[in-house]
C-alpha positions as CSV (number, residue, x, y, z in Angstrom):
1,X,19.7,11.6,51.1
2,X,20.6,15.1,50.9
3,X,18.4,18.0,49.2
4,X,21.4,18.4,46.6
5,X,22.3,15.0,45.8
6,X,18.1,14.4,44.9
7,X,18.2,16.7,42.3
8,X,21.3,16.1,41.1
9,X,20.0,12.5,40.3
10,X,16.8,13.8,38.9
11,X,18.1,16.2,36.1
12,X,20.6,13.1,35.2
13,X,17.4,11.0,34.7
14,X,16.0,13.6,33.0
15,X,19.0,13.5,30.7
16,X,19.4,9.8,30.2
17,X,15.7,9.9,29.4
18,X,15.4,12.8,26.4
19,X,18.9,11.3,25.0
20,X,16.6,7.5,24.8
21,X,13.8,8.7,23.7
22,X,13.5,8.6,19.6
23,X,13.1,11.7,17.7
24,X,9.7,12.3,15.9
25,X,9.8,11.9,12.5
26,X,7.6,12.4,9.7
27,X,4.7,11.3,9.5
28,X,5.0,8.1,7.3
29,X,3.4,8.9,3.9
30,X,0.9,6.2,3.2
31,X,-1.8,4.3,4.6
32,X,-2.2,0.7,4.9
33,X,-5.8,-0.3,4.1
34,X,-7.2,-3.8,4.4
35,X,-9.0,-4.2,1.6
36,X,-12.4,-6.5,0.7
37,X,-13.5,-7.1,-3.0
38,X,-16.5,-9.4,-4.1
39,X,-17.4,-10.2,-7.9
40,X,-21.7,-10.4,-8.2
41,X,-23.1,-12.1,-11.5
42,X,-26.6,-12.3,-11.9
43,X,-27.7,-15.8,-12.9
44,X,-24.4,-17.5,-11.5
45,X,-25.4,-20.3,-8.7
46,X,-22.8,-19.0,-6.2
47,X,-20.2,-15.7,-6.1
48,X,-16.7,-16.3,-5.8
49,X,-15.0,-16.0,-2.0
50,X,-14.2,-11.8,-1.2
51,X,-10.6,-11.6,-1.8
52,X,-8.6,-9.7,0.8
53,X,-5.4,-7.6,0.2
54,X,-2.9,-5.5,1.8
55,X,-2.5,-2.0,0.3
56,X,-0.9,1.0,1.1
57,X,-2.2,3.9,-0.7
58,X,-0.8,7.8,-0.5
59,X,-3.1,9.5,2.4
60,X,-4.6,11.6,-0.7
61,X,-5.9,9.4,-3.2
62,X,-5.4,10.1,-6.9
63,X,-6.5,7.4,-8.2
64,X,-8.9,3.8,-7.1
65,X,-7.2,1.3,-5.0
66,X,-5.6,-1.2,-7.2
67,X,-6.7,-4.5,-8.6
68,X,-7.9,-6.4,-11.4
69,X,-6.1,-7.2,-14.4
70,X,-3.1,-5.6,-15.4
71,X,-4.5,-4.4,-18.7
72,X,-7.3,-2.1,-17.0
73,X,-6.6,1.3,-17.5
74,X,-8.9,3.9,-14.9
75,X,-9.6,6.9,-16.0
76,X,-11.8,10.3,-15.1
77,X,-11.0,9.7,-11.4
78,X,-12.7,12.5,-9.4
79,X,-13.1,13.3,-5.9
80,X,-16.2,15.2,-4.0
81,X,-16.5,15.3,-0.5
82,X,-15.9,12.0,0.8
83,X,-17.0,10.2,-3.0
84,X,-14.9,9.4,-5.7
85,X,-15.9,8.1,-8.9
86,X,-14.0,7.0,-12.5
87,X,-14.5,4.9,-15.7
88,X,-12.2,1.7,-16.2
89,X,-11.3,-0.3,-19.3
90,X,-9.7,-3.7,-19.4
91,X,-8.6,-5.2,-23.0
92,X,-7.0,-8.9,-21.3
93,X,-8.8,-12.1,-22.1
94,X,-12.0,-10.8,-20.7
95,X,-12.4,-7.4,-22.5
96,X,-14.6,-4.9,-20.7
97,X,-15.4,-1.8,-19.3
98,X,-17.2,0.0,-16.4
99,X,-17.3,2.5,-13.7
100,X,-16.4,2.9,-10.2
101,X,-17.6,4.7,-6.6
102,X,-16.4,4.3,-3.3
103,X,-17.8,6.5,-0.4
104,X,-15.5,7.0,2.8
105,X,-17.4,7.0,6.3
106,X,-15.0,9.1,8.2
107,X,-10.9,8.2,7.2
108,X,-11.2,4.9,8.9
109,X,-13.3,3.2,6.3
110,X,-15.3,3.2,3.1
111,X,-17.5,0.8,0.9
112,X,-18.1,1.1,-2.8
113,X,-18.9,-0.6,-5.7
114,X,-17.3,-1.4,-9.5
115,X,-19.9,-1.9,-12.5
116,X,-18.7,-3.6,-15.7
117,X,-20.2,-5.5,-18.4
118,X,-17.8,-8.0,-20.5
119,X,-19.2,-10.3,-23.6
120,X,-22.6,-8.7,-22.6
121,X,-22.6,-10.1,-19.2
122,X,-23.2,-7.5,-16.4
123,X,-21.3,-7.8,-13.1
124,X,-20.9,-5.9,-10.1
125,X,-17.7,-5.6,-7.3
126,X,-18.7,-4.7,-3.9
127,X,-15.4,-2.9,-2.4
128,X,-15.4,-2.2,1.1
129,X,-11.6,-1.3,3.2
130,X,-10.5,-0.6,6.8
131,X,-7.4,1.6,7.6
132,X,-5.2,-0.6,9.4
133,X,-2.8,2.1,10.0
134,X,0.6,4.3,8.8
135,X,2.8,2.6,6.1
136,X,5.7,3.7,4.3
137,X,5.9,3.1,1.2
138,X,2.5,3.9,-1.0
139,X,1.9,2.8,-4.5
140,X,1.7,5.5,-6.7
């Protein structure tokens, strides 16, 4: 094969190849977390399984992850350095009230814990989550 006709071929694979290849978008603008939630009670016999969800948050959090019931309101959510804290109130079945704190260990993880008393019972929800990756569309 000729000189000519070898490069000919190679800027027409060059060509085929940047026309194929998929344009960089955005960054997508969440992150999907696994994560881990455990209910303590002293005095119970046993705690209730961890349950494990699915969440994609916005990369900056404004707010805690979500859960519990749907009548808990968060509140006072602050962030310094890699803490956030804030207070909760829940007025459902179980009225009660608490606070919050997860600590992140780099941006691939954290671990943190939710303390509320209800009917003068004290409990405690060990939070932990793993970033599973990019997601697109982030609760807000």
């Amino acid at each position: 094969m000729n000189m000519a006709l070898t490069a000919r071929l190679a800027a027409a694979s060059s060509l085929v190849l940047l026309a194929l290849a998929p344009a960089r978008a955005e960054d997508p603008p969440g992150i999907e977390w696994e994560t881990t939630s455990q209910i303590v009670m002293a005095g119970l016999p046993f705690s209730p399984p961890p349950t494990k969800l699915k969440v994609c948050s916005p990369r900056v959090w404004t707010r805690p992850p979500p859960g519990g019931d749907a009548t808990c309101v968060n509140s006072d959510f602050v962030q310094s350095g890699n803490k956030v804290t804030w207070t909760m109130q829940c007025s459902g079945q179980m009225p009660m009230t608490g606070t919050g704190e997860i600590t992140f260990q780099g941006t691939d993880a954290y671990t943190g814990t939710i303390t509320a008393t209800a009917d003068g019972m004290n409990m405690t929800i060990n939070l932990s989550g793993r970033k599973l990756g990019t997601c697109n569309n982030p609760i807000q």
